[in-house]
Z-matrix of the N, CA and C atoms (Angstrom, degrees):
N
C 1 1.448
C 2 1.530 1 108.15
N 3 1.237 2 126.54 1 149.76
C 4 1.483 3 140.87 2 -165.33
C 5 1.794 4 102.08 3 -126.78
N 6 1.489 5 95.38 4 114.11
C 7 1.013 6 105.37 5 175.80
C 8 1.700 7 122.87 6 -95.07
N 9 1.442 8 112.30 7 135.70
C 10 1.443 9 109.50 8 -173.41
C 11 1.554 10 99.37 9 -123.15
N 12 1.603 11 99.96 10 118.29
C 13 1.354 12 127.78 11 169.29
C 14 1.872 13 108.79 12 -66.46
N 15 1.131 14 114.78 13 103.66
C 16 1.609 15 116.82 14 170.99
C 17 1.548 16 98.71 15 -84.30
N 18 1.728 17 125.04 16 142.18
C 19 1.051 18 129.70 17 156.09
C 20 1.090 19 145.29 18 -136.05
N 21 1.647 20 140.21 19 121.12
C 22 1.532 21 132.54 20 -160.91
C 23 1.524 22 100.55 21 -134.34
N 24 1.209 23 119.46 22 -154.86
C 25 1.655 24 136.84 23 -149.12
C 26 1.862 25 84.51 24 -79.63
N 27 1.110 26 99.53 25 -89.38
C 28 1.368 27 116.91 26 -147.39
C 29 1.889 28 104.69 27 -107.31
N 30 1.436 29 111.40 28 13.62
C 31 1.375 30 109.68 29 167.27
C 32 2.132 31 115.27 30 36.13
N 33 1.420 32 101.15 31 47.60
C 34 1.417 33 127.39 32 156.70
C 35 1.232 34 128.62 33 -121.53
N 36 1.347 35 124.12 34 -22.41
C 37 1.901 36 139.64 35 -173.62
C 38 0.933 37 117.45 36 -112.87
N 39 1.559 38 98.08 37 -78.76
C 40 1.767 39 103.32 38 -169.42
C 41 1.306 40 112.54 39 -72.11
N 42 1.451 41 118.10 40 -68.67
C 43 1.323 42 126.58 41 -161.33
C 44 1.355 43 108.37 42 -38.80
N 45 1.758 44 108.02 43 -65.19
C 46 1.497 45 106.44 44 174.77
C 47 1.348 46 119.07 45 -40.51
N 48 1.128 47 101.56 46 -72.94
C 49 1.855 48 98.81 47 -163.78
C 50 1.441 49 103.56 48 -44.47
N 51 1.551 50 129.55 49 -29.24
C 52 1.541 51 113.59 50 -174.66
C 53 1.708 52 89.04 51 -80.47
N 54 0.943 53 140.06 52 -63.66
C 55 1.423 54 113.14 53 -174.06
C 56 1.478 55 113.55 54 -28.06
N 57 1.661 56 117.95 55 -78.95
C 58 1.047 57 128.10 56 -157.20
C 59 1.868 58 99.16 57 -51.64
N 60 1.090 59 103.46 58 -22.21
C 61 2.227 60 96.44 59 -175.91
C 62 1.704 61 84.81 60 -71.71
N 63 1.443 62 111.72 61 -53.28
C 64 1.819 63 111.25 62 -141.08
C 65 1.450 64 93.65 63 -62.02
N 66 1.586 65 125.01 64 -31.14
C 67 1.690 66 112.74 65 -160.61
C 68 1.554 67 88.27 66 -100.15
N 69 1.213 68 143.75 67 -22.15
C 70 1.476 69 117.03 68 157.43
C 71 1.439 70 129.61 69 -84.18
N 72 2.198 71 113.91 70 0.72
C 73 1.421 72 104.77 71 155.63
C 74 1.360 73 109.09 72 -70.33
N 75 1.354 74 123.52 73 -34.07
C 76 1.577 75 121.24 74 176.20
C 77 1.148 76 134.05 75 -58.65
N 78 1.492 77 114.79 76 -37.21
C 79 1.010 78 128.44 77 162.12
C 80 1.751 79 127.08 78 -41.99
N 81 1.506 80 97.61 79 -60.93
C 82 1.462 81 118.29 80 178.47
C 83 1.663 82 103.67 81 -52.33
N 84 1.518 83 99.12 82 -32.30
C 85 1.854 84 78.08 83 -159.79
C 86 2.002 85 91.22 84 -117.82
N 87 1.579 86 103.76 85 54.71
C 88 1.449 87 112.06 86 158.49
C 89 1.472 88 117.53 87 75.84
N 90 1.226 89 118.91 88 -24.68
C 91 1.390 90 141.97 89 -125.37
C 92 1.923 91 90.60 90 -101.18
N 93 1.420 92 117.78 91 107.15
C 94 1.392 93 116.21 92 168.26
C 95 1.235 94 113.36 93 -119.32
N 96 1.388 95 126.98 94 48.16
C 97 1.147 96 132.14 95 -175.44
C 98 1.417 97 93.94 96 -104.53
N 99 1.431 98 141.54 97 -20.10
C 100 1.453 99 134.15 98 -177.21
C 101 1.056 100 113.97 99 -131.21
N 102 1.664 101 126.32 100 166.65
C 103 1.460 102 134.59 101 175.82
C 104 1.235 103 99.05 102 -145.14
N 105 1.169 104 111.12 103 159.49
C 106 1.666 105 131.67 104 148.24
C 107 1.265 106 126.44 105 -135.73
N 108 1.515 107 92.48 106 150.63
C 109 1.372 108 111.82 107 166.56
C 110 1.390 109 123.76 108 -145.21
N 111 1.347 110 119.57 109 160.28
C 112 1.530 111 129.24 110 -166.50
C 113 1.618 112 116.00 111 -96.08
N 114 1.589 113 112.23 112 147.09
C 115 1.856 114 108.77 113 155.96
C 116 1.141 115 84.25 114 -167.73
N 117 1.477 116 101.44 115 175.56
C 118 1.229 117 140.24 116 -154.32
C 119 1.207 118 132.11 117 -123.36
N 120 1.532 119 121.58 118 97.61
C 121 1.887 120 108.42 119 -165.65
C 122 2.050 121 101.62 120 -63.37
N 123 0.594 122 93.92 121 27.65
C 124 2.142 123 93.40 122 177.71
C 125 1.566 124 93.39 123 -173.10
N 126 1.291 125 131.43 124 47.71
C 127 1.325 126 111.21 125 148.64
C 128 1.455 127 145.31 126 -112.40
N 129 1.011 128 112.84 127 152.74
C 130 1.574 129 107.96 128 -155.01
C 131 1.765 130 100.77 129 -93.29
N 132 1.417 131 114.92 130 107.73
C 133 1.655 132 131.05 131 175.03
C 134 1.512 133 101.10 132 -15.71
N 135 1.435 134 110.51 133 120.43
C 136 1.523 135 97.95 134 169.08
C 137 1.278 136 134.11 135 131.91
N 138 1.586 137 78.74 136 -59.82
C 139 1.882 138 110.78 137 -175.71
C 140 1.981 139 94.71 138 -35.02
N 141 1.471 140 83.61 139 146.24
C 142 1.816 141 79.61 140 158.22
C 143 1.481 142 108.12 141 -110.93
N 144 1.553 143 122.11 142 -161.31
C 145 1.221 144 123.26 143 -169.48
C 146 1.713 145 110.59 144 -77.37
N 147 1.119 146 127.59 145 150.11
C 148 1.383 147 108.92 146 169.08
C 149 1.448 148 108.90 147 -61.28
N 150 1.797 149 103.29 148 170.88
C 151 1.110 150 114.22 149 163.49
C 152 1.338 151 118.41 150 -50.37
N 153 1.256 152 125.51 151 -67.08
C 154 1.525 153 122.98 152 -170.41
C 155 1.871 154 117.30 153 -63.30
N 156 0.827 155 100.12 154 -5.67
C 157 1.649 156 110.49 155 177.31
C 158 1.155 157 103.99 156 -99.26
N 159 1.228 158 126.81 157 -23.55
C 160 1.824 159 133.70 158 163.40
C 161 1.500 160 94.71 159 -62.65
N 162 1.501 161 117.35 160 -70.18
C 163 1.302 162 110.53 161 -153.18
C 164 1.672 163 97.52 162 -87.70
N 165 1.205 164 153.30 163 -13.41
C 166 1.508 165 116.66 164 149.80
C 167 1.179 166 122.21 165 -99.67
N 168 1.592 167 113.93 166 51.66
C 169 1.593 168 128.68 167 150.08
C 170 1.560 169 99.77 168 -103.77
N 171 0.824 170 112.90 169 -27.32
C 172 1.820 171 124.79 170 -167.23
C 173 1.380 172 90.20 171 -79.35
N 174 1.292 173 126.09 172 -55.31
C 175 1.605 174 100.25 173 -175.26
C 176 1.015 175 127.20 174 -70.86
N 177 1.710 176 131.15 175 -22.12
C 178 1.026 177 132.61 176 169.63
C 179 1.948 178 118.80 177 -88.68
N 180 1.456 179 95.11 178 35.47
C 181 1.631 180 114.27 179 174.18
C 182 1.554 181 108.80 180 52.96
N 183 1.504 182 99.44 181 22.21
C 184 1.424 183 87.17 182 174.31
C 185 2.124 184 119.26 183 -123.05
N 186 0.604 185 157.69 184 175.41
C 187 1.576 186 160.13 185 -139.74
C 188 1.499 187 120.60 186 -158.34
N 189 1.410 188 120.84 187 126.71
C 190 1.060 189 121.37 188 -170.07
C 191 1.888 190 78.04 189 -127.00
N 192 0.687 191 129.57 190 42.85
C 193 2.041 192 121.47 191 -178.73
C 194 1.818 193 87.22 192 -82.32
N 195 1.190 194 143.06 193 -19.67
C 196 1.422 195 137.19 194 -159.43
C 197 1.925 196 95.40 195 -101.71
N 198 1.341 197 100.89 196 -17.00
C 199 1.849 198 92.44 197 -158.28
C 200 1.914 199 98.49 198 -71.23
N 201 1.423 200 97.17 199 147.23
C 202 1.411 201 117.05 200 172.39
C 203 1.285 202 130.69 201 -150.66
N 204 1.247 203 108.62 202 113.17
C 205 2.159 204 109.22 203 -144.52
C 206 1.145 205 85.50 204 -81.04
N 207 2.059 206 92.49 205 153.15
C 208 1.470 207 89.54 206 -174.32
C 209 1.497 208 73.69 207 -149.48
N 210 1.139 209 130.01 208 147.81
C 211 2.037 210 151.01 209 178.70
C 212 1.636 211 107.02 210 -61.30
N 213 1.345 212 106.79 211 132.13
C 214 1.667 213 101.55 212 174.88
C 215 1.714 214 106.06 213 -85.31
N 216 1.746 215 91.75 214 137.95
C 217 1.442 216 113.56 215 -158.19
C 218 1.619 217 71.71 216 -109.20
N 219 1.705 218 107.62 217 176.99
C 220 1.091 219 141.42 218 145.18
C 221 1.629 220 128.25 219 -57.37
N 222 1.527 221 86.65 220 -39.48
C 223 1.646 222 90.07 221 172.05
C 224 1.870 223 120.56 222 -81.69
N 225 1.311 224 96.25 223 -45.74
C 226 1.733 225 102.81 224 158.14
C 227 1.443 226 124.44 225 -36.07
N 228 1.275 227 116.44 226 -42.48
C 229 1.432 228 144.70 227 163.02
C 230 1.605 229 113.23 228 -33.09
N 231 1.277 230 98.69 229 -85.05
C 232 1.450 231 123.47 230 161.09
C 233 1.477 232 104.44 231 -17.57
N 234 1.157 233 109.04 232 -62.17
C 235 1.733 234 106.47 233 -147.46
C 236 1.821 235 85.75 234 -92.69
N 237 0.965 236 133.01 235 58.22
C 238 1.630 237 112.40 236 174.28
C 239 1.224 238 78.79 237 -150.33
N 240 1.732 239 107.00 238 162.52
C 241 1.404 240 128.99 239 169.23
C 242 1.347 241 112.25 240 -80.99
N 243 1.530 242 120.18 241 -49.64
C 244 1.103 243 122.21 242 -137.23
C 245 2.008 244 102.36 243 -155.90
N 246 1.127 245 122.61 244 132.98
C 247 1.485 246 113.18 245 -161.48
C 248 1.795 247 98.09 246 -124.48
N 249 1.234 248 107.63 247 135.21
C 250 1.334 249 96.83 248 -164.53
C 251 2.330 250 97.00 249 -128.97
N 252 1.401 251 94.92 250 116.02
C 253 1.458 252 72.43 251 -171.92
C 254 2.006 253 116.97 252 -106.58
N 255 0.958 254 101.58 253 -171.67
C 256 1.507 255 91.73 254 -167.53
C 257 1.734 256 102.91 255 -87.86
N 258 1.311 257 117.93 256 -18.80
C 259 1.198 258 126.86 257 -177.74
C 260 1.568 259 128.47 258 -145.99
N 261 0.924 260 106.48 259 171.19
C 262 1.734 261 107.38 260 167.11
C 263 1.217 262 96.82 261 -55.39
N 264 1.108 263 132.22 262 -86.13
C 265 1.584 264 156.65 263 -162.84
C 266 1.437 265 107.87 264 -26.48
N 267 1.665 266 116.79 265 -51.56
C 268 1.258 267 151.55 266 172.86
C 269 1.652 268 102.33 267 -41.23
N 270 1.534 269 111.08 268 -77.43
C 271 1.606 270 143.16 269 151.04
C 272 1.267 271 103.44 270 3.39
N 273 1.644 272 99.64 271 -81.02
C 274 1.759 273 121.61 272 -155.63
C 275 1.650 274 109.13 273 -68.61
N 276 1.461 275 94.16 274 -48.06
C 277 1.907 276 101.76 275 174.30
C 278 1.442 277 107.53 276 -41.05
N 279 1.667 278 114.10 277 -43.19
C 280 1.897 279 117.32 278 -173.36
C 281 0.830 280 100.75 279 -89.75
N 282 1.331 281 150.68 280 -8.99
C 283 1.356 282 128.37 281 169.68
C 284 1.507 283 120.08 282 -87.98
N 285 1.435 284 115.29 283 -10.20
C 286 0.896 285 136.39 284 163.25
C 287 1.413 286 141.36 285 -64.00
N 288 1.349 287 90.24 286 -54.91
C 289 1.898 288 110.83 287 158.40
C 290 0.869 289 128.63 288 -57.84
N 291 2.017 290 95.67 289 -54.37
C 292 1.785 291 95.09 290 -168.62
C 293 1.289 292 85.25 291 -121.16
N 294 1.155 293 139.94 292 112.89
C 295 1.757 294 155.46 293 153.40
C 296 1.880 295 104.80 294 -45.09
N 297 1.417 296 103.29 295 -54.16
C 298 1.476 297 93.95 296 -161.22
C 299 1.573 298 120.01 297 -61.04
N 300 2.072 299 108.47 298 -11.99
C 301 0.882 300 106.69 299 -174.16
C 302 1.483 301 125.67 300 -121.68
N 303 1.572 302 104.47 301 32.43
C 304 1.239 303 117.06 302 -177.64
C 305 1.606 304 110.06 303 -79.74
N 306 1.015 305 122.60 304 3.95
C 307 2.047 306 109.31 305 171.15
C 308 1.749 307 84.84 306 -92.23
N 309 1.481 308 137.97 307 -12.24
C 310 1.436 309 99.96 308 -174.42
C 311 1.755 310 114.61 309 -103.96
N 312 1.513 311 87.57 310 12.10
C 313 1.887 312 102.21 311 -174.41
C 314 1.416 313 104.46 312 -79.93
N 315 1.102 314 139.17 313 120.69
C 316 1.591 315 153.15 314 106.30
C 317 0.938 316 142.89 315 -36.82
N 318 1.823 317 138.23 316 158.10
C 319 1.244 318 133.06 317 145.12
C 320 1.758 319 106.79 318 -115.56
N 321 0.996 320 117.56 319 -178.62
C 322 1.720 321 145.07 320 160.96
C 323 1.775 322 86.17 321 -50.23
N 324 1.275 323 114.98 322 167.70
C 325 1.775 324 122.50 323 145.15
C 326 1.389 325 113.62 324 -88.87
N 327 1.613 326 135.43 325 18.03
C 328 1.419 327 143.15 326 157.34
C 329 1.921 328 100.24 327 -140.34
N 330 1.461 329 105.31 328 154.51
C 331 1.250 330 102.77 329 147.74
C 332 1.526 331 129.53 330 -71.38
N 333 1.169 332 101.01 331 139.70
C 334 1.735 333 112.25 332 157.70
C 335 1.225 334 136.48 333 -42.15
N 336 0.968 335 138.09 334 89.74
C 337 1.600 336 126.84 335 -178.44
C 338 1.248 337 102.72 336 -66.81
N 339 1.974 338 98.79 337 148.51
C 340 1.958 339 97.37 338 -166.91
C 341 1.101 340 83.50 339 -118.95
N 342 1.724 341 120.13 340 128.43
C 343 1.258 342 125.02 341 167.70
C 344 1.699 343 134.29 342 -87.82
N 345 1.518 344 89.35 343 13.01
C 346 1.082 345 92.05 344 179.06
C 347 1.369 346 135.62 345 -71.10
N 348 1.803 347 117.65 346 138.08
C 349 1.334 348 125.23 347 -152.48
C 350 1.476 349 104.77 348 66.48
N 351 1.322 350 124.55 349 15.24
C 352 1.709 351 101.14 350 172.36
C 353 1.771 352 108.13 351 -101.03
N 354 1.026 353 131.91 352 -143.03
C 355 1.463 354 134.47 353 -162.86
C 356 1.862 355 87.02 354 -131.86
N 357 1.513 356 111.55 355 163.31
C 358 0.907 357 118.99 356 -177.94
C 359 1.411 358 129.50 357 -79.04
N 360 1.179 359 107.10 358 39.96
C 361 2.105 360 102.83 359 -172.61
C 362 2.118 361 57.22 360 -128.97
N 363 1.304 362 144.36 361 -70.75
C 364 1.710 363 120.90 362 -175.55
C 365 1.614 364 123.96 363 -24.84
N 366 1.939 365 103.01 364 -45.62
C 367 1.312 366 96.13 365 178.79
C 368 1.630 367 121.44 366 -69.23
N 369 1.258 368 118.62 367 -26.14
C 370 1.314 369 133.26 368 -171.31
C 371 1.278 370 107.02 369 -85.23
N 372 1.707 371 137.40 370 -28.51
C 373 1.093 372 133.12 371 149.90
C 374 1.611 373 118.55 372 -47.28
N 375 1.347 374 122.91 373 -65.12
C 376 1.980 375 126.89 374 159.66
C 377 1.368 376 101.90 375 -45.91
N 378 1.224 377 146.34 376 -51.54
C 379 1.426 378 132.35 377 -167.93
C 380 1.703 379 112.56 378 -59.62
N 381 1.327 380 100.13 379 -37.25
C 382 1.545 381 114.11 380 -174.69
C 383 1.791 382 106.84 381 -60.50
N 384 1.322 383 91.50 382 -60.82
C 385 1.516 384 104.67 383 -172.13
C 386 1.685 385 96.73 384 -66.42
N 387 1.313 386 121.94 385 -40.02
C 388 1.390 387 105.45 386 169.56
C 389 1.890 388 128.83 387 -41.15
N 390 1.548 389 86.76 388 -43.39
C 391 1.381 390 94.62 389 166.65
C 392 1.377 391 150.62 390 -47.79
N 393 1.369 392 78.44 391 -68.99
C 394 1.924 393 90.48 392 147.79
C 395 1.364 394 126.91 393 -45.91
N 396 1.333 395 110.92 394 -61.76
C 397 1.485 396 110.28 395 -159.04
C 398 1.970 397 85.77 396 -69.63
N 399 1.172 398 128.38 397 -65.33
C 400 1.304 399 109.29 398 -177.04
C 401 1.433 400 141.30 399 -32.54
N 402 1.317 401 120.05 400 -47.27
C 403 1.570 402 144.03 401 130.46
C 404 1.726 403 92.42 402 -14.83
N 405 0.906 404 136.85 403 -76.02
C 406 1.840 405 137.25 404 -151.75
C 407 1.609 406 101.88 405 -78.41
N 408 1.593 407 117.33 406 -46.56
C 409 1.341 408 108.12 407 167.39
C 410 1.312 409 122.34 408 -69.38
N 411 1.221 410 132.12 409 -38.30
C 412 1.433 411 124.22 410 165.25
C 413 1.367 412 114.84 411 -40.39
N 414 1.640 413 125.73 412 -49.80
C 415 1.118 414 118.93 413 -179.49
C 416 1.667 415 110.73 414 -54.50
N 417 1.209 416 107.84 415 -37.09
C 418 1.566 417 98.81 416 -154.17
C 419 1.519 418 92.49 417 -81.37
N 420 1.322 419 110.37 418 -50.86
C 421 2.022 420 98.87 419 173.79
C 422 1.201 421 113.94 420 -49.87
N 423 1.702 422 139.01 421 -33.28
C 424 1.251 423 144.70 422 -172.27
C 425 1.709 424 105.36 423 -64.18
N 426 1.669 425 110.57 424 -37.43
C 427 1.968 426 117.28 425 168.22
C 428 0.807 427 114.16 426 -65.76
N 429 1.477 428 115.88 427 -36.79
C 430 1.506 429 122.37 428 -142.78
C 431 1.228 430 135.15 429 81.03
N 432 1.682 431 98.24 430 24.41
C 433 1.849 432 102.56 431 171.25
C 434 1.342 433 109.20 432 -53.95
N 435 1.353 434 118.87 433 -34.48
C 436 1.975 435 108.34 434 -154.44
C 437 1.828 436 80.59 435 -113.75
């Protein structure tokens, strides 16, 4: 199984919810060849998900009540296939840090909007676009672009 590292600011919004979409787009379509999981180049051990990333996982019947941000290590690194970040910015910070693992760093083909601290029609705007762009990477891991 191939694990895909999602990554944003503070590993409460984005990151999660794109995990939690990518392993229930996988889910839906049979497919246990991949996983994800989330961290955070600035997150503080612990954190749980925000509120609004609770509640537009909840509408789409899905749950982040288990998520607990935890900072991308070197060793986290290691163990992933494939690193997917929420931004350029996101990108450049890891390629920066960790050098050895910049051929497995990514972005989306748009940035992420971070809704954090916004109201929930913000989170549901990132959830959407989460969608999409997840939908497009599955395909390409599903060929074998990445």
């Amino acid at each position: 199984m191939k694990t895909v590292l999602f990554v944003c600011t503070g590993n409460t919004c984005r990151s999660p919810m794109a995990a939690c979409l990518f392993n229930a787009f996988c889910e839906r379509q049979g497919d246990h060849r991949f996983r994800a999981i989330s961290a955070g180049v600035q997150a503080f051990p612990g954190a749980p998900a925000s509120e609004g990333a609770l509640r537009a996982m909840k509408r789409r019947g899905l749950s982040l009540w288990w998520h607990r941000a935890q900072p991308v290590s070197s060793q986290l690194l290691e163990s992933v296939a494939l690193i997917v970040c929420m931004s350029p910015a996101h990108a450049e910070a890891l390629r920066r840090r960790f050098p050895p693992f910049s051929e497995r760093i990514r972005t989306f083909s748009q940035p992420i909007p971070d809704p954090f601290g916004g109201d929930d029609p913000a989170y549901e705007q990132t959830a959407c676009t989460l969608e999409t762009e997840i939908a497009a990477l599955y395909h390409l891991l599903s060929v074998g672009t990445f």
